[in-house]
C-alpha positions in Angstrom: 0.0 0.0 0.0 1.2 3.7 -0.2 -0.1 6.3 2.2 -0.4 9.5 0.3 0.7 13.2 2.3 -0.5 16.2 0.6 1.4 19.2 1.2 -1.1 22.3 2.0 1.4 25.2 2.3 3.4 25.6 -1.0 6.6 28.1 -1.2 5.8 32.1 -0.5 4.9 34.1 -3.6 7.9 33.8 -6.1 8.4 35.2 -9.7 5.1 37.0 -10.5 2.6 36.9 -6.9 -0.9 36.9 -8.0 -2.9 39.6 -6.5 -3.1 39.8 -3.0 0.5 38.7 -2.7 -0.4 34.9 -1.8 -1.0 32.1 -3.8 -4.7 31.3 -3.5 -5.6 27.8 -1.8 -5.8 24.6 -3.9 -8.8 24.4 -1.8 -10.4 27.8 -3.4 -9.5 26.9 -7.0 -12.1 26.0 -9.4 -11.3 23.5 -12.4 -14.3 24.9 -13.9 -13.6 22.7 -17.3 -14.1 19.0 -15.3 -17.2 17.5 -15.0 -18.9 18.5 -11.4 -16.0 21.8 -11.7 -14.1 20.3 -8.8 -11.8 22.0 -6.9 -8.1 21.6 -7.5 -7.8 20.5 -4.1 -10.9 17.8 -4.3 -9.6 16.1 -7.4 -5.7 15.6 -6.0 -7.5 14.1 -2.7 -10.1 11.8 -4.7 -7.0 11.0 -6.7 -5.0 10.3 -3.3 -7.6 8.2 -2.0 -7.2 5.5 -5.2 -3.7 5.1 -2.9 -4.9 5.4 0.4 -8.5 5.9 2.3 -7.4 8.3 4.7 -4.5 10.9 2.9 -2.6 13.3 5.1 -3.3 17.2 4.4 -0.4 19.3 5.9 -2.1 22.9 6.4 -1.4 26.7 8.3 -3.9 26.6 10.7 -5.4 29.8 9.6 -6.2 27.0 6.2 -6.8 23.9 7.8 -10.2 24.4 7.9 -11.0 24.9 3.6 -8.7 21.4 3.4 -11.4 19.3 5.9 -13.7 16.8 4.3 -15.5 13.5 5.4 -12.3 11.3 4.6 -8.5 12.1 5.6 -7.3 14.2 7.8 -5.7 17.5 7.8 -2.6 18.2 10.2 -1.8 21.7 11.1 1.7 23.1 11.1 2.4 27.1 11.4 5.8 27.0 9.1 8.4 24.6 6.8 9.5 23.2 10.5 6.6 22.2 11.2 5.7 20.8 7.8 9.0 18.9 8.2 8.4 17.5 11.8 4.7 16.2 10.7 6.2 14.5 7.5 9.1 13.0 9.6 6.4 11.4 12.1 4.2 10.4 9.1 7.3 8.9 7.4 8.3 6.8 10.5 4.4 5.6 11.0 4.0 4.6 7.0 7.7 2.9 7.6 5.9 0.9 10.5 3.1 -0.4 8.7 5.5 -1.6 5.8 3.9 1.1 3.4 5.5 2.9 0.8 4.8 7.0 1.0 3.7 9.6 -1.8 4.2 13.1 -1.2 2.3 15.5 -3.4 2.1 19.4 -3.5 -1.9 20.1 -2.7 -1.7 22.2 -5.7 -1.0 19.7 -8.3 -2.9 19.3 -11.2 -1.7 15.9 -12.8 -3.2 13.1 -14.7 -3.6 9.9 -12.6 -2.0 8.0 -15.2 1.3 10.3 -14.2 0.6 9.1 -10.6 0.4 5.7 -11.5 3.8 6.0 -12.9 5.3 7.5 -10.4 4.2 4.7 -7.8 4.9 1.8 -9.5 8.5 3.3 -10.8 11.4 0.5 -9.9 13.6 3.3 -8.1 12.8 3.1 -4.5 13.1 6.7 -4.8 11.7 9.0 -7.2 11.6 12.9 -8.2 9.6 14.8 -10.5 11.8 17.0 -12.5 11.3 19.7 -15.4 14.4 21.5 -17.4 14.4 24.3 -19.0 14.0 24.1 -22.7 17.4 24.2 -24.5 17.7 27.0 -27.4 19.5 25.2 -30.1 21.1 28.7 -30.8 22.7 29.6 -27.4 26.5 29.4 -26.8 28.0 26.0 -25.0 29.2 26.2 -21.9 32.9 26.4 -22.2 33.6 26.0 -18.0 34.2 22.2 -17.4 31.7 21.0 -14.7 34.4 20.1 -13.0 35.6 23.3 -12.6 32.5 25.1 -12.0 31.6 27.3 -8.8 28.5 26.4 -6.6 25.8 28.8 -6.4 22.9 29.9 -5.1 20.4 29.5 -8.0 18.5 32.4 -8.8 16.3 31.5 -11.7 12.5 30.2 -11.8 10.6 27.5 -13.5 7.1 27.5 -13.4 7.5 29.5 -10.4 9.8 27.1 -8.9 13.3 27.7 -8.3 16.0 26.0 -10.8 18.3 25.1 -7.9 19.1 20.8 -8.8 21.4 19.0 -10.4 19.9 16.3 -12.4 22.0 13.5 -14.0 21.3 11.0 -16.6 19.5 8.4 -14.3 19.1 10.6 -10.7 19.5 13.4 -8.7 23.2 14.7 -8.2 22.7 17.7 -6.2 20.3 20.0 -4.7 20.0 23.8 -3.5 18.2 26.1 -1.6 18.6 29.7 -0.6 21.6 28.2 2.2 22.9 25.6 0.0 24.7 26.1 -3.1 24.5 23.8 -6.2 26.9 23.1 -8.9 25.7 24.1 -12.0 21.8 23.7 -11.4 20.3 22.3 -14.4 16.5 21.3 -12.9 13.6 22.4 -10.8 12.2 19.9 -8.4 8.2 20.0 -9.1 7.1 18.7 -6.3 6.2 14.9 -6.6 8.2 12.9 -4.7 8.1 8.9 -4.0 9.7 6.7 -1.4 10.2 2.9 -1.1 9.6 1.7 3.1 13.3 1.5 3.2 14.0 5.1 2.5 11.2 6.2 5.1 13.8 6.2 8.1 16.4 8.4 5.8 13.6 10.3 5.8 12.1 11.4 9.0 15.7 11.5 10.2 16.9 14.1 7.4 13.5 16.2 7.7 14.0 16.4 11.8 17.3 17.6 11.3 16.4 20.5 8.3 13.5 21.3 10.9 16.6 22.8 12.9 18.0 24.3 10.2 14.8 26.2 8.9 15.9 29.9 9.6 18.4 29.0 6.9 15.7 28.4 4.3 13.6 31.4 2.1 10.3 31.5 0.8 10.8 30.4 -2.7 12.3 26.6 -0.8 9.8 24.0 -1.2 9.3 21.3 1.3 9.8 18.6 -1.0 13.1 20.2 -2.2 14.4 20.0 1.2 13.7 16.6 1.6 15.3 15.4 -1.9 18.1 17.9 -0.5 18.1 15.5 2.5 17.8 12.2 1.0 20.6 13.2 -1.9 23.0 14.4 1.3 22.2 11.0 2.9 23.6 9.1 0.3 19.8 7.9 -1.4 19.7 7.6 -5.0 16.9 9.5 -5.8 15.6 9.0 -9.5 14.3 11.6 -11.1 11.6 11.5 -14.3 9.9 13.9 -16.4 6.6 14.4 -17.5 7.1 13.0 -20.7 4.1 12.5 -22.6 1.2 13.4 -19.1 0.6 16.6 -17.3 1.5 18.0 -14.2 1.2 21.6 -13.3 1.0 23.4 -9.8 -1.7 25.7 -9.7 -2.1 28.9 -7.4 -4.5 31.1 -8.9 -7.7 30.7 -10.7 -5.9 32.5 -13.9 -3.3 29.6 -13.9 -5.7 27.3 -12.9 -8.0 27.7 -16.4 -4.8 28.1 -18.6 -3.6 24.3 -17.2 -7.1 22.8 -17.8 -6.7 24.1 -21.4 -3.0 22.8 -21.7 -4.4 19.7 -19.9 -7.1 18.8 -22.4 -4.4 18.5 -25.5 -2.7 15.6 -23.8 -4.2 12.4 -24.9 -3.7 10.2 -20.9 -5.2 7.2 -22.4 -2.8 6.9 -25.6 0.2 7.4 -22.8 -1.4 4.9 -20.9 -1.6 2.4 -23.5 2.1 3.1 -24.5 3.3 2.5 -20.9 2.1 -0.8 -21.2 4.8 -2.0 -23.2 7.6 -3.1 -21.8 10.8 -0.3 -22.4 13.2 -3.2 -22.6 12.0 -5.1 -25.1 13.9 -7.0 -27.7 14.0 -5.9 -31.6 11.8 -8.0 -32.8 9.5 -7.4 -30.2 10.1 -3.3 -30.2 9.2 -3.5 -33.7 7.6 -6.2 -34.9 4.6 -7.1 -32.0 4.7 -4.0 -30.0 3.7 -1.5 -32.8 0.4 -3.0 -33.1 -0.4 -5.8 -29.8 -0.8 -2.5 -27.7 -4.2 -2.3 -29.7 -5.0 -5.7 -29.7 -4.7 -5.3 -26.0 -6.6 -2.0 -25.2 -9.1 -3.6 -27.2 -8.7 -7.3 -25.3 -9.3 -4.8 -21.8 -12.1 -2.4 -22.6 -14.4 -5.8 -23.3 -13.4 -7.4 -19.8 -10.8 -9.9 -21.1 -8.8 -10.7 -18.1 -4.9 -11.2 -18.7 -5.1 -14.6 -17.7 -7.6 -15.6 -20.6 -5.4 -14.1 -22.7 -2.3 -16.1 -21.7 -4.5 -19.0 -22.1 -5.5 -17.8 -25.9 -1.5 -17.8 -26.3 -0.9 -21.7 -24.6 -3.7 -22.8 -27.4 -2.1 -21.3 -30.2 1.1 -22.5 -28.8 -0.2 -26.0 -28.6 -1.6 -26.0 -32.0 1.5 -24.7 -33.4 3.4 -27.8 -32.5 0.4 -30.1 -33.3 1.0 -28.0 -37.6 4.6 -28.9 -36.7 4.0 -32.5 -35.8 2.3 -33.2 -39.3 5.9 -33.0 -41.1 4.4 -31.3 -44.4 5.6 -28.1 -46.0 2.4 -26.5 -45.0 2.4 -27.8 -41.9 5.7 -26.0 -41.1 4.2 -22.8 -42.7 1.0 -22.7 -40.4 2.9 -23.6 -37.5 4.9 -20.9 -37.9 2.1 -18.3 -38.4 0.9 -19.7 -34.7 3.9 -20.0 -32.9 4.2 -15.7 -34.2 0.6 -15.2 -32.9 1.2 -17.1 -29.4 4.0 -15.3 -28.8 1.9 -11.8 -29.8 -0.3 -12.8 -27.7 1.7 -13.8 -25.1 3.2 -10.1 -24.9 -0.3 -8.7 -24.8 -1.3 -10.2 -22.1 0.8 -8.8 -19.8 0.0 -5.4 -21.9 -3.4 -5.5 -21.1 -2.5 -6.3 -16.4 -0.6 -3.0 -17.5 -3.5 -1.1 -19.1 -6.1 -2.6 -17.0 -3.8 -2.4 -13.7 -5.0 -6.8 -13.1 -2.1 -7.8 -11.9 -2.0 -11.3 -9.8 0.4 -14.0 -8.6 -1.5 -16.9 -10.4 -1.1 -15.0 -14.0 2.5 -14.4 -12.7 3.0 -17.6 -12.5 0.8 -18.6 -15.9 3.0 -16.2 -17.8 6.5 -17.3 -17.3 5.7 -21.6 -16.9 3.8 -21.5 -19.9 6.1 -19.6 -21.9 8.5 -22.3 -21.4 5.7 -24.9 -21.6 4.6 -23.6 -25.1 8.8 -23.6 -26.2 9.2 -26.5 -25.1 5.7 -28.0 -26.5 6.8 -26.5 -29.9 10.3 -28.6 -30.1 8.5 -31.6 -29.5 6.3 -30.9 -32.6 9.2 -30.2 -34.6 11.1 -32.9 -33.8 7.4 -35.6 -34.3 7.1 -33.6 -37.9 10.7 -34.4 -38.4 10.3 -37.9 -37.9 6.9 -38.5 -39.7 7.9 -37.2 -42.6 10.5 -39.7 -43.1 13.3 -37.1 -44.3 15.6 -37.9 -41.6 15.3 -41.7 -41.1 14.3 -42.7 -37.9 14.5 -38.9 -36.4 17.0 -40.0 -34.2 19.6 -37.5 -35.2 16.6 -34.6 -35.0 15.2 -35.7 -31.6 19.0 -35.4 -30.6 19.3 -31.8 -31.3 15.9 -31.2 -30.5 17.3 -32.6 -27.0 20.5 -30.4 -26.7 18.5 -26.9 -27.9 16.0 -28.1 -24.9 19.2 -28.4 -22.2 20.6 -25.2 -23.3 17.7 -23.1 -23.4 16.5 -25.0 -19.9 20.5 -23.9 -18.4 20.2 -20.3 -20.0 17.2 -19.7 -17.9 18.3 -21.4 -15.1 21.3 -18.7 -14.8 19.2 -15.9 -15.8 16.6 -16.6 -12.8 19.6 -17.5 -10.6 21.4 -14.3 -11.1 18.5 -12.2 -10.5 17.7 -13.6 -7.3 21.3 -13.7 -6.6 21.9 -9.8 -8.1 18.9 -8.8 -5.8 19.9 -9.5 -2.7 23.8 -8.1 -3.5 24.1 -4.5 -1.2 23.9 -1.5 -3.6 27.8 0.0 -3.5 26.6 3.3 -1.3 27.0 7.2 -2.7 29.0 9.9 -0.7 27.2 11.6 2.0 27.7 15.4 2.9 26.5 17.0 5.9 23.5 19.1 6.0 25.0 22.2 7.2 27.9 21.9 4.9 26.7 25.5 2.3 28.0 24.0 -0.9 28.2 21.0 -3.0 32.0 20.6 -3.7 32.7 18.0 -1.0 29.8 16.0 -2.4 30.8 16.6 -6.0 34.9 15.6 -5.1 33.5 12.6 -3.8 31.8 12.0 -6.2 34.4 12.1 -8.6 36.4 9.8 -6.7 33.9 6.9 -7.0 33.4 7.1 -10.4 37.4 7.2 -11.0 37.7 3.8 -8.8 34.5 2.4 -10.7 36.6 2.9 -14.1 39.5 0.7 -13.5 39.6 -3.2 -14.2 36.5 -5.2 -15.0 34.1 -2.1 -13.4 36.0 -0.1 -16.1 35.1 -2.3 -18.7 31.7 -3.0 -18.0 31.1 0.7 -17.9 32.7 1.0 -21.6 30.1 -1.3 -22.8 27.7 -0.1 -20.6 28.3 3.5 -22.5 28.6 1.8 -26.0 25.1 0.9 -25.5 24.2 4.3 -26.4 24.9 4.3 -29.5 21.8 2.3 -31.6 23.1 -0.2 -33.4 25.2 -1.5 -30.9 22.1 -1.2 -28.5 20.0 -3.7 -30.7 22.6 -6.1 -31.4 22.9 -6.1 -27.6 19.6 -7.0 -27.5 19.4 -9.6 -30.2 22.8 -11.7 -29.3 20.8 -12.7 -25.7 18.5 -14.6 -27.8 14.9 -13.3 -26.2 12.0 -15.2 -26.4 11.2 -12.8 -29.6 13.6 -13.6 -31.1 13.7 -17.4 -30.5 10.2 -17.9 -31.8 11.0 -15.6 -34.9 13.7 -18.1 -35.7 11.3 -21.0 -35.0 8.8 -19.6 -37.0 11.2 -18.4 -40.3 13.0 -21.5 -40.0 11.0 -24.2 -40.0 8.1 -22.1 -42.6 11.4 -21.8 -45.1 13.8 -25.1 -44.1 13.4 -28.5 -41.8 13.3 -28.5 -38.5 17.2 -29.8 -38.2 17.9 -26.2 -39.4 15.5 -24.9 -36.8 17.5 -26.8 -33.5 20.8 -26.0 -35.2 19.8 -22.4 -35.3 18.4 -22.8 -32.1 21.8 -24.3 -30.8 24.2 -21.8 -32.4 22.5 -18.5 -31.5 21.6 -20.2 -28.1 25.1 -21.4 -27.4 26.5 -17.7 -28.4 24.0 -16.1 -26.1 24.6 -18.4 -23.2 28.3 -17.9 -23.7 28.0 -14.3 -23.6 25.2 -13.8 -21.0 27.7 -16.1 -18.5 30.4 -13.8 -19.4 28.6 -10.6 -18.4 27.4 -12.5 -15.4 30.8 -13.5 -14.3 32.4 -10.0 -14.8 29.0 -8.4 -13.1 29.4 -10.8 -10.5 33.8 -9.6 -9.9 33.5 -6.3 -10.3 
């Protein structure tokens, strides 16, 4: 479960106040444009409560009272201290009940799909990030990062201050008007997600900026002080974009109508439906299943088919694929291999559709990855019956031999891939630098954090981040993905191989790629496993 804390008081007026000189209340915000014209502050919390039946509102007392409703409860707090102290003791209850927590600005506007995102993200922390757009025409930076002088960031984005340092996969540094940042390339929008393991990290880091809130001004955000805290405590904190969904923070009625518009361009469902695909696919999955299953499966989903019927629909065109195998004929081989294509589309939409439908369950869990093998497996069988009936090969004993060996080796290759997962989950992260909170600039941080990535570039750490950097380049990224032999790309061989050839070509293809991919997955495993 994750417990959801909305945060009531955002930073002081910043950039352009609105009249009056304060932001108005998320509470007193109108999103006129939504059916039932909803508050701002209404749709976050009916959002929050998809999460959790009783959110956390964090409100000046003076507000408190426009944030109660019949569910949830609002906690008062009269400044950022306080606001820091009742997320620490939140934090430390949500860590005792084994819960995850979601912290949200209670002047978001964001899609749910966003939020959904955000949750079920792999890092165990996660930041919401925007940058500034780059102008293709500007000069380049000539100072070396390296080289570079902390400072107090005094630019604004979407009313936000641009005061974090975002690298390629997390957050490197962060500022606020007593902490200096090197070269601050990102504004921290407020959305912030942390696994039960960081929750400790947590409550300990906001107690301590509680002391050190005098240091702070208006413009710092609560949830930039606690990335500030978590990043100083040696947490990786991810950080994302918004990508192809909307989040604003709204703190006027003006900005408030100018979102909804913005808001109402973005098409949620079509994001929704591309998050369903896997973003690690293979190549022929990438583009030869995933450019049209997604479809197949949105369509599967909006008429109540469950993911597990569709995994079913995929074992039956599995099983039928080896009974066209078993009959030995050339057309046999052909329609086999048109089902064996179709199982294994359907066997990648339905774990599209658990995505887009959110049905996710142990038993389809479970369904999904015995029956792939089942349906493989099933499938040489066939091959190696069709081989024998049709009386090319003698007796078949020399095609139910290979048929034999491509069943070991694909049976050891995923007994070391499952094996090193379990194995690679349980290994201790290596740890980041840590920097005290009263320290005023990043340097020390930033030296240190040099120094690990120098000593993670030597030996077989320095070779494994060469490849790991080659893998930006495309080609080099696909054929990365192809020498592993997927499950794609194993039933595209099947299916090619024994429509065109026999099925002795089909195992020896199976048993050269799959003794290559074995060979180099071990490798990587080894070196993964000494460095």
């Amino acid at each position: 479960m994750t417990r959801v804390v909305l945060l009531g008081a955002p930073p002081g007026p910043i950039a352009f106040p609105p009249p009056g000189g304060r932001p108005a209340l998320s509470a007193a915000v109108t999103l006129t444009s939504l059916p039932g014209a909803p508050t701002a502050y209404d749709r976050l919390l009916t959002q929050a409560a998809a999460l959790d039946p009783e959110p956390t509102t964090i409100a000046r007392p003076g507000d408190a009272a426009a944030y109660h409703r019949p569910y949830g409860r609002v906690v008062e707090s009269r400044d950022v201290a306080g606001d820091l102290r009742a997320l620490a003791d939140v934090a430390e209850a949500t860590e005792a009940a084994g819960d995850n927590l979601l912290i949200l600005p209670a002047d978001s506007l964001v899609h749910d799909e966003l939020i959904y995102q955000i949750t079920k993200a792999k890092r165990a922390a996660l930041a919401l990030i925007a940058r500034p757009e780059r102008d293709e025409n500007a000069p380049v930076e000539e100072v070396p990062i390296e080289e570079a002088v902390p400072e107090i960031g005094s630019e604004f984005l979407e009313g936000l201050p641009l005061r974090t340092r975002a690298g390629r996969g997390r957050i490197i540094s962060v500022g606020t008007a007593y902490h200096a940042v090197t070269r601050p390339n990102a504004a921290l929008l407020g959305p912030l997600h942390l696994h039960q393991r960081h929750l400790a990290t947590l409550a300990e880091a906001a107690r301590d900026l509680a002391e050190m809130a005098h240091l702070f001004g208006p413009e710092d955000d609560v949830t930039e002080l606690l990335v500030l805290g978590l990043v100083r405590r040696g947490v990786s904190v991810g950080r994302r974009g918004r990508r192809d969904l909307f989040f604003r923070r709204v703190r006027s009625q003006a900005e408030a109508d100018e979102a909804l518009a913005e808001m109402a361009g973005y098409d949620e469902d079509r994001a929704r439906l591309d998050n369903a695909v896997k973003g690690a696919d293979g190549f022929f999955t990438t583009f030869f299943v995933s450019t049209y299953s997604r479809f197949i499966a949105r369509w599967a989903a909006r008429r109540g088919l469950t993911p597990n019927q569709v995994t079913l629909i995929s074992i039956a065109l599995g099983l039928l694929a080896a009974g066209a195998f078993a009959t030995g004929t050339r057309w046999g081989g052909v329609a086999g291999g048109v089902l064996i294509y179709f199982a294994f589309v359907f066997d990648c939409v339905d774990g599209q559709v658990a995505r887009y439908a959110r049905k996710f369950g142990v038993l389809g869990a479970w369904l999904d990855a015995t029956f792939d093998r089942f349906k493989e497996y099933a499938v040489f069988v066939g091959l190696a019956v069709g081989a024998t009936v049709s009386g090319q090969f003698g007796d078949g004993e020399g095609v139910w031999t290979l048929a034999l060996v491509a069943l070991a080796l694909q049976s050891v290759k995923h007994l070391l891939d499952f094996s090193f997962g379990a194995a690679n989950r349980r290994r201790a992260p290596v740890p980041l630098p840590t920097l005290d909170l009263t320290v005023a600039d990043d340097r020390p941080l930033r030296e240190a954090l040099e120094e690990r990535r120098a000593s993670r570039s030597t030996g077989v750490r320095g070779l494994l981040r060469l490849w790991t950097k080659a893998g930006k380049f495309r080609p080099v990224h696909w054929a990365r993905k192809m020498i592993v032999f997927p499950i794609g790309e194993r039933f595209a061989a099947i299916a090619i191989t024994a429509a065109i050839f026999d099925p002795r070509v089909t195992f020896l293809t199976l048993i050269i790629w799959g003794g290559v991919a074995a060979t180099y997955t071990l490798t990587g495993r080894l070196l993964r496993s000494l460095a």
